[in-house]
NUMAR-158326 format. One line per field, with one value per residue (C-alpha): x, y, z; residue number from 0. Coordinates in Angstrom, 1 decimal. Layout:
REM residues N
u = X  ... $
v = Y  ... $
w = Z  ... $
keke = NUM  ... $
REM end
This chain:
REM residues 362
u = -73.1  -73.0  -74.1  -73.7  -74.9  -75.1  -74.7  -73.0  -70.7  -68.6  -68.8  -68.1  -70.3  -69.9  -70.9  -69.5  -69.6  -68.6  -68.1  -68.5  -68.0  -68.7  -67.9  -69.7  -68.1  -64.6  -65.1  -63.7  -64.5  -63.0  -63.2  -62.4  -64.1  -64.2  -64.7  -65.2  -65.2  -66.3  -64.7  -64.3  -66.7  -63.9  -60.2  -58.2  -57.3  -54.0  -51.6  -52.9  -56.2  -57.2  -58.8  -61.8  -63.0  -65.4  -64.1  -62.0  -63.7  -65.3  -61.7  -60.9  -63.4  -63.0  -59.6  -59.6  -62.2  -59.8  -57.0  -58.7  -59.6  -55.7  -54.6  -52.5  -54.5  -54.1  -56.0  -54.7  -57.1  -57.6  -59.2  -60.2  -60.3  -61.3  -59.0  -59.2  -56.8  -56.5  -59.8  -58.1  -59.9  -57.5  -58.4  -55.7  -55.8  -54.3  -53.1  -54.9  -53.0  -53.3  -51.8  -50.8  -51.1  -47.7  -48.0  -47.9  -45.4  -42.3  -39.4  -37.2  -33.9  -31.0  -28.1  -27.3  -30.3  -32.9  -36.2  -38.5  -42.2  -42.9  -40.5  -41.8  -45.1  -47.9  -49.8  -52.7  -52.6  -52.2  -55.9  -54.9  -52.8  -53.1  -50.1  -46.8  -45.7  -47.5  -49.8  -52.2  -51.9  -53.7  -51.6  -50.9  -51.1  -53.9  -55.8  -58.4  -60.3  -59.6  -56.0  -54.4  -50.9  -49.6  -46.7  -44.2  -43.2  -39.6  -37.8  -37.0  -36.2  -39.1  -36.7  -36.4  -38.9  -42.3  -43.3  -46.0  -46.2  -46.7  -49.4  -51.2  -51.2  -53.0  -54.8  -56.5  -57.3  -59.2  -60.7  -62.6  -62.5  -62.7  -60.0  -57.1  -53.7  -50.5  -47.1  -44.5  -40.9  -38.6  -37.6  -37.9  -41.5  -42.9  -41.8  -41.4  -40.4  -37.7  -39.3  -41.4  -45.1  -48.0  -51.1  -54.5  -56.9  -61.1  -62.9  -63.8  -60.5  -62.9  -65.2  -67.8  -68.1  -65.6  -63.5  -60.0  -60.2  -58.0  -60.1  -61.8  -58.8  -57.8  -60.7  -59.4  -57.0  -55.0  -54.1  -51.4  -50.3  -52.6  -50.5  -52.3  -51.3  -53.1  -52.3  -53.2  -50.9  -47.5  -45.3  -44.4  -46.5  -48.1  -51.6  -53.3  -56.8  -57.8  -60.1  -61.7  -63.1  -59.8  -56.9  -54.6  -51.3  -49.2  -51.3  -50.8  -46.7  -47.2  -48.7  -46.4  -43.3  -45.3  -45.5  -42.0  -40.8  -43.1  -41.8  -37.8  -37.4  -37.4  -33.6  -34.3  -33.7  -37.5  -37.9  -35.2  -36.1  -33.3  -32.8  -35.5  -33.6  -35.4  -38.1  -41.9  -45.2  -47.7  -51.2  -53.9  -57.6  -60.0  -59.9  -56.4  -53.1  -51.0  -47.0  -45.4  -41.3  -40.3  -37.2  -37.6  -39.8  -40.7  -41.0  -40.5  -40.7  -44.5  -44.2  -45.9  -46.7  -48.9  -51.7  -50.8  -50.9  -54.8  -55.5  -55.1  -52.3  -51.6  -50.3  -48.4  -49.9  -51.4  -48.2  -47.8  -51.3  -50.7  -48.1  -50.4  -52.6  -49.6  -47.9  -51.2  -51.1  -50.3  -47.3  -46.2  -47.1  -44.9  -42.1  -41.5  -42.4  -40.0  -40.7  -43.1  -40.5  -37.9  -40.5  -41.3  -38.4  -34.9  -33.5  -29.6  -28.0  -26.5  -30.2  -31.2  -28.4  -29.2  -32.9  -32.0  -29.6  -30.0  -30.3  -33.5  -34.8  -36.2 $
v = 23.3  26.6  29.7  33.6  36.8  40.2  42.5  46.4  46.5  49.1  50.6  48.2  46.4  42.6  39.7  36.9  32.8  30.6  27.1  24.0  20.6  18.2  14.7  13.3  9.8  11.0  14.1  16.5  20.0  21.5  25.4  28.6  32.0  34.1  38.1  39.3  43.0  46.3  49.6  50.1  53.0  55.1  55.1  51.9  52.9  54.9  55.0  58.5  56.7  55.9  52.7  53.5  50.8  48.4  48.9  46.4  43.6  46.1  47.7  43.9  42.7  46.1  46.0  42.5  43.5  45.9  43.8  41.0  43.6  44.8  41.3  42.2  39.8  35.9  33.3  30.2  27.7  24.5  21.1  20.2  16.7  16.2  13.6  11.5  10.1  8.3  10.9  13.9  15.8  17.6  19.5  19.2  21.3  20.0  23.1  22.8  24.6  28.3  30.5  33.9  37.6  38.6  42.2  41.4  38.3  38.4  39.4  37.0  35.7  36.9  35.0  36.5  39.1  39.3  40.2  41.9  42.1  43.7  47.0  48.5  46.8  46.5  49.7  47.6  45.3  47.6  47.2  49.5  51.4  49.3  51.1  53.5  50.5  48.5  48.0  45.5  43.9  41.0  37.9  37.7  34.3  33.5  29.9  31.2  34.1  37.8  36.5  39.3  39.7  41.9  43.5  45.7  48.9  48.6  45.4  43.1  39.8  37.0  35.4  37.8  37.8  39.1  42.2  43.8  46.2  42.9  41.3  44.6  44.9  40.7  41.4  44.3  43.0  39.3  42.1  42.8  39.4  35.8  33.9  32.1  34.1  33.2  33.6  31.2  32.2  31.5  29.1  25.9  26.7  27.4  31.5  31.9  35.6  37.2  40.4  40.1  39.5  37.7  36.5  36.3  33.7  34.8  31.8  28.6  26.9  24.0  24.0  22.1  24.5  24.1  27.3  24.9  21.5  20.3  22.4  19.6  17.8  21.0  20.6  17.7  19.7  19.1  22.9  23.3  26.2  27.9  25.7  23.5  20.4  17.8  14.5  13.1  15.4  13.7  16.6  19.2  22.2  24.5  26.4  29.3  29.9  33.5  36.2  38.3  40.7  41.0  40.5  43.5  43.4  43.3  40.4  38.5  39.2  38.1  34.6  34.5  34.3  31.7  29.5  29.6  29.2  26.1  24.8  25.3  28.4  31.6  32.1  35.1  37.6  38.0  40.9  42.6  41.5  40.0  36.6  33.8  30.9  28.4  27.9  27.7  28.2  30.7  30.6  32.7  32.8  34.9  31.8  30.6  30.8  27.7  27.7  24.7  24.3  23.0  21.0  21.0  22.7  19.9  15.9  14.0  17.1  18.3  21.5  22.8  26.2  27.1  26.3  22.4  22.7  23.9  21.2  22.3  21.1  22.4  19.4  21.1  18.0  14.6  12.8  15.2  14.7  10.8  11.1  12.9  9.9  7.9  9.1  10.6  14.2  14.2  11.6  14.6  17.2  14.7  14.8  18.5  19.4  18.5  15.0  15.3  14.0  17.2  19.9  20.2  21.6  23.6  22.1  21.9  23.3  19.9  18.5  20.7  20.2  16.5  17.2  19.9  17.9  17.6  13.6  13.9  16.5  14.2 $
w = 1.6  -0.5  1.4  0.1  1.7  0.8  3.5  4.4  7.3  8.9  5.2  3.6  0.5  0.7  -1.6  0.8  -0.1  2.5  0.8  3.6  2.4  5.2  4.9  8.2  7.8  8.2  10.1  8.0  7.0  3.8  4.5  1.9  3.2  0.2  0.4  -3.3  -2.2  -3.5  -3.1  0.4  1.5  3.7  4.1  6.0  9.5  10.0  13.1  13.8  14.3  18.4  18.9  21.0  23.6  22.1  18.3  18.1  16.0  13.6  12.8  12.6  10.2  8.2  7.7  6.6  3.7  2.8  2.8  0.7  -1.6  -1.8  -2.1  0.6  3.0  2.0  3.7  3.5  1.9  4.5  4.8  9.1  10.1  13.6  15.3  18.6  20.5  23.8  24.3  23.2  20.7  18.0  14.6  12.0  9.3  5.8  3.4  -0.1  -3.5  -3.9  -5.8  -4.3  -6.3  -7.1  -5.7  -2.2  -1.7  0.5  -1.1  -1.6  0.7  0.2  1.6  4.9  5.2  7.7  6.4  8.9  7.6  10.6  10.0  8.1  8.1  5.2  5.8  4.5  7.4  9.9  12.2  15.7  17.8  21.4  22.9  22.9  22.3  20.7  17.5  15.9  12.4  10.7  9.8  6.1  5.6  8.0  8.6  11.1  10.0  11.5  13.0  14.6  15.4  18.2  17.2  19.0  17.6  18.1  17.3  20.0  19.5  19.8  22.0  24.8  28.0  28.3  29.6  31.1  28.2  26.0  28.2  28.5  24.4  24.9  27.2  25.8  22.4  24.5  26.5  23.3  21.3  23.1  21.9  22.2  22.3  22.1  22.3  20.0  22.2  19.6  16.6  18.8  19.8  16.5  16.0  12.0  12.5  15.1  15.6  19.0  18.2  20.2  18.6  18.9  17.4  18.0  18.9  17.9  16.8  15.6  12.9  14.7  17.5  20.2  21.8  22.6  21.7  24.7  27.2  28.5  29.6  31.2  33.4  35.1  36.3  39.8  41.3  44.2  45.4  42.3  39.8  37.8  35.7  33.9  34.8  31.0  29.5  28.8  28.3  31.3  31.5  34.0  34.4  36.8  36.4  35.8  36.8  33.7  35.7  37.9  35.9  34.9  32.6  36.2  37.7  34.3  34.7  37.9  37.1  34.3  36.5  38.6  35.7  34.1  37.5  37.9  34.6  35.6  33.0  35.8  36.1  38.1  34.7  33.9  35.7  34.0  30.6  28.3  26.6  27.9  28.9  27.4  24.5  25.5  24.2  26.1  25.9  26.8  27.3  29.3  32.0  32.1  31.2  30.4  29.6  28.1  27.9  24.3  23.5  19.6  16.8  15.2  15.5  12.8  10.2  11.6  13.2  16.2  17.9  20.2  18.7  19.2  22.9  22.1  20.7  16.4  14.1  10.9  7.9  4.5  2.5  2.3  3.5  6.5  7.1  7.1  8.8  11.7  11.7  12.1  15.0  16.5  17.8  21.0  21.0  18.5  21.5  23.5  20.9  20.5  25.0  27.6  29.5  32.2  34.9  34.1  33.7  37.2  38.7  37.0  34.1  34.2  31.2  30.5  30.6  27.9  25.6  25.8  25.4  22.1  20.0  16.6  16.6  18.9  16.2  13.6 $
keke = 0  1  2  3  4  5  6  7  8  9  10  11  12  13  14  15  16  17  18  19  20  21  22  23  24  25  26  27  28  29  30  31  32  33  34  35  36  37  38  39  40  41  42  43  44  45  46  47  48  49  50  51  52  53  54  55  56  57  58  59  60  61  62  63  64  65  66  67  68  69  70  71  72  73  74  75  76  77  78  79  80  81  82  83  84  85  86  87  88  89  90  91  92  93  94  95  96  97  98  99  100  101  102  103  104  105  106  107  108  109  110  111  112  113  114  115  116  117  118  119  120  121  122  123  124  125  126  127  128  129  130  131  132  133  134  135  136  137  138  139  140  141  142  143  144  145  146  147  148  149  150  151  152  153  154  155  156  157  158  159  160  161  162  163  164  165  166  167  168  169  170  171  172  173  174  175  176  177  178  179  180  181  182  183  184  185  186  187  188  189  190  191  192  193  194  195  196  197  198  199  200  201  202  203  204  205  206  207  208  209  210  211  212  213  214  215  216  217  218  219  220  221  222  223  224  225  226  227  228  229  230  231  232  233  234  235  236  237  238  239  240  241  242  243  244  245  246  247  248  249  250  251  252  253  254  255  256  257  258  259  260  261  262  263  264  265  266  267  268  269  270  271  272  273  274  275  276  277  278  279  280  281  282  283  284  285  286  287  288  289  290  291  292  293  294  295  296  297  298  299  300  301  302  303  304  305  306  307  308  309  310  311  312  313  314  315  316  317  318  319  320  321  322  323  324  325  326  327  328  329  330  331  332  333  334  335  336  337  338  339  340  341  342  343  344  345  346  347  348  349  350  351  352  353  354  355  356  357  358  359  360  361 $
REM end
């Protein structure tokens, strides 16, 4: 299916194809969206600019125009297969070839250095000012269309707590854009970057429609004492329900602590920030907030974020991509979490060293 449309939006002049090849048989959708942009009609937001309540998509889907037509902005071309296992439903994106413009790629490593692409950032992906403290930017190399990165102005490492400063920066941006977001804390739970970011992902993760794959198993649910866990899922996790229309950035902390104590993690520093004492994924949605302990980034070489726990892998090639089939998606959920049995209570450190060592890290 080949669609284009010609449309004007927040100043913008548009010639947009959206190429969807759908192979019903197999269940997969191979996916490209293509902006071939004219001049943009006004300047690209600045930090001097306020985001006003409401504006928040329209920045988004401006400054992504203007960020294709920069080259700055690089969507990452995808093929979805839609995957089922044991009655979980998964997405798994597979990368397909593209080559990137050569004016806007990451410098490369030097031995030793730590690149930061966040400090300074790319003016040209800058989207909003959400706080004093923190700002908005689109991901550079996104899958999902308008991904937004929630970025902290001073660098912190991604490995250190949350605070109510970062939830309030979340929370404001799904205030304005249902979605999934996210927080990857550190290396073993799928972080590629050490400056402190959350993430934000508009809804559907699925190209046939659905918000969160693995919402419907989070439906069946068993709540005490406000904590949830899903008695299908076979790595340790916890989940609160939320309120839309109640929720602020200090009831969020506060469910937040509920959870990483639920899961073990709360060693009673959270409060006063610092290093987290253990890896985990957050995620986030306008209805509940699950938290899942990791042990290991990867299981047998395929990596997983938060994005996993929802229910949508991402495979670098064919061979990762059979490999997916292979193992199935959630015994690869079940390789990189923490086993059911020790996620319910506090881990000793002796437990996690076991759990962490690199012969369990295929």
């Amino acid at each position: 299916m080949f669609v284009t449309t010609d449309f004007q939006f927040a100043g913008f002049s548009f010639w947009q194809p959206y190429v969807m090849m759908i192979d019903n048989t197999n269940q997969r959708y191979i996916g490209c969206l293509i902006f071939n942009c004219m001049e943009p009609g006004r300047q690209k937001p600045t930090e001097e600019d306020d985001l006003a309540p409401g504006t928040l998509l329209a920045r988004t889907e401006a400054q992504v125009a203007y960020a294709l037509h920069s080259g700055a902005l690089e969507p990452q071309p995808v093929e979805a297969e839609l995957f089922e296992q044991e009655g979980f439903s998964f997405v798994v994106w597979r990368k397909m070839l593209q080559r990137r413009k050569e004016k806007h790629r990451q410098p490369p490593a030097i031995a030793g250095a730590f690149f930061n692409p966040f400090l300074p950032y790319d003016p040209d992906l800058f989207v909003a000012n959400l706080s004093e403290t923190h700002l908005c930017l689109l991901n550079k190399y996104n899958v999902y269309h308008n991904h937004l990165l929630i970025v902290t102005r001073a660098f912190a490492e991604q490995t250190t707590w949350l605070t109510v400063a970062d939830l309030a920066a979340l929370w404001r941006c799904l205030r304005e854009i249902d979605g999934l977001g996210f927080f990857n804390g550190g290396k073993d739970a799928g972080a590629s970057q050490r400056h402190k970011h959350l993430q934000l992902v508009p809804f559907p993760l699925s190209p046939n429609g659905t918000a969160v794959p693995l919402e419907t198993a989070m439906e069946t649910a068993v709540f005490t004492n406000q904590i949830g866990r899903v008695p299908s899922f076979p790595f340790a996790h916890a989940l609160v329900q939320l309120e839309m229309g109640r929720e602020t950035a200090v009831s969020l902390f506060h469910h937040y602590r509920q959870l990483l104590a639920a899961v073990g993690l709360h060693d009673g520093t959270v409060e006063r920030g610092g290093a987290q004492a253990g890896p985990y994924n957050l995620l986030l949605t306008r209805r509940w907030m699950l938290l899942v302990p990791r042990v290991r980034a990867k299981h047998y070489g395929v990596s997983v974020n938060s994005l996993g726990f929802a229910g949508s892998m991402l495979a670098r090639d064919d061979e990762q991509l059979a490999l997916i089939h292979q193992l199935g998606p959630m015994n690869i959920l079940r390789g990189v979490g923490m086993p059911v049995e020790m996620g319910n209570g506090r881990l000793e450190i002796g437990d996690w060293l076991n759990l962490r060592s690199p012969i369990s890290a295929l």
